[in-house]
C-alpha positions in Angstrom: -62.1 -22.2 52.0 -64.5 -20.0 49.9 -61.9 -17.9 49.1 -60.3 -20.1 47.5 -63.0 -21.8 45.7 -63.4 -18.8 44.2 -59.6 -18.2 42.9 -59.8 -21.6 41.9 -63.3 -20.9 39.6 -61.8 -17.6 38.4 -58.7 -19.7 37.5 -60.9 -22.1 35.4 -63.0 -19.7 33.8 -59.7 -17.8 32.8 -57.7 -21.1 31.4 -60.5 -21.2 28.8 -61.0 -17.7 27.7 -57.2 -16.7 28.1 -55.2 -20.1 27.9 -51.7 -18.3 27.0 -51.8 -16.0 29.2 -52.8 -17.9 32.0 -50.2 -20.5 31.4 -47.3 -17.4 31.2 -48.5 -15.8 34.1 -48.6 -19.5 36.2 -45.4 -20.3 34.7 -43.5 -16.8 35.8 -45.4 -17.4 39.3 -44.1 -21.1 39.8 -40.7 -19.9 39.0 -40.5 -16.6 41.4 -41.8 -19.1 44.2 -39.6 -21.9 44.0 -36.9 -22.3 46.3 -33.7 -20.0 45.3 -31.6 -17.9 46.8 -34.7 -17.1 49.3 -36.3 -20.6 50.9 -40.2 -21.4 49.8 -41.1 -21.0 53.6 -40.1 -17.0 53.9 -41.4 -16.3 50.0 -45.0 -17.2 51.2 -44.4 -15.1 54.4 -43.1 -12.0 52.1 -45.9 -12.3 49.7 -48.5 -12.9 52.9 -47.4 -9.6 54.0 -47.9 -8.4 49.9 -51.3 -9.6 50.2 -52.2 -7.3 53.1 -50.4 -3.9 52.0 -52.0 -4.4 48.6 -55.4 -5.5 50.6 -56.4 -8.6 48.7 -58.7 -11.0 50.4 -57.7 -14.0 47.9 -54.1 -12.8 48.3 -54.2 -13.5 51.8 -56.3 -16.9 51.2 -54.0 -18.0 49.1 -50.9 -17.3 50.8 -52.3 -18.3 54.6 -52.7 -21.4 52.7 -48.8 -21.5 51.5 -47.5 -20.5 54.7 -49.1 -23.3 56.3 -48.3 -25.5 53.8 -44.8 -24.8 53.8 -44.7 -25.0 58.0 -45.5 -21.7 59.0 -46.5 -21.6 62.7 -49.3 -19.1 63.5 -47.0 -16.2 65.4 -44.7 -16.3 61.9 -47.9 -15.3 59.6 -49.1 -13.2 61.9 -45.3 -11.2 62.2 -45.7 -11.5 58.7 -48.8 -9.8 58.1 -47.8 -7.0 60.7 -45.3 -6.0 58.6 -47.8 -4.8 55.9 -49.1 -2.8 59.1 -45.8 -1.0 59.9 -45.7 0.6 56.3 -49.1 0.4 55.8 -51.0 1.6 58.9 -54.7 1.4 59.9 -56.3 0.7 56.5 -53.3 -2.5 56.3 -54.7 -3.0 60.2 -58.0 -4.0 59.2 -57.0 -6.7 56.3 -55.4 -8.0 59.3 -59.2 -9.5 59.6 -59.2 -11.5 56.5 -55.6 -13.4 57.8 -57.4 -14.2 61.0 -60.4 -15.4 59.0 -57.9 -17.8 56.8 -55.4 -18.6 59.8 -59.4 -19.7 62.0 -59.2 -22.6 59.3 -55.7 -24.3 59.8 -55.5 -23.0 63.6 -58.7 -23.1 65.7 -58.7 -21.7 68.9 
């Protein structure tokens, strides 16, 4: 969960130095994730797979996290994170570490 400690500290620090912005930015994001046209399940799936072509560590945290919470079994965030790899190659190969790392914590082996 350290990850995620830290997002949520950063978070903090930035809702008291940056409080507008923060609260747009949050907003827009609460919005873009909600259940639409695309279900909440397969949004934290896509942006899972985000997390590893862009190769963010709290990304991936934070979106294991979502996909679990939105009933995600193991193989789907793992196909999801692949996908990253398809376009993305070796250097996308390696992040595929860190989802292993966050998936240890809802999944032990």
């Amino acid at each position: 969960m350290e990850r995620l400690k830290e997002t949520g500290a950063m978070m903090g620090r930035l809702m008291q130095d940056m409080p507008t912005q923060l609260k747009n930015f949050s907003g827009f994001v609460k919005v873009a994730e909600a259940e639409g046209a695309i279900e909440e399940k397969t949004k934290h799936l896509m942006l899972l797979s985000l997390g590893v072509a862009f190769q963010c560590s709290w990304c991936i945290a934070i979106h294991v996290k979502g996909c679990v919470d939105q009933g995600s079994s193991k193989e789907e965030i793992l196909e999801a994170a692949m996908m990253a790899v398809v376009m993305g190659g070796g250097p996308k190969l390696m992040y595929m570490e860190v989802v292993y790392e966050e998936l240890d914590k809802y999944f032990p082996n």
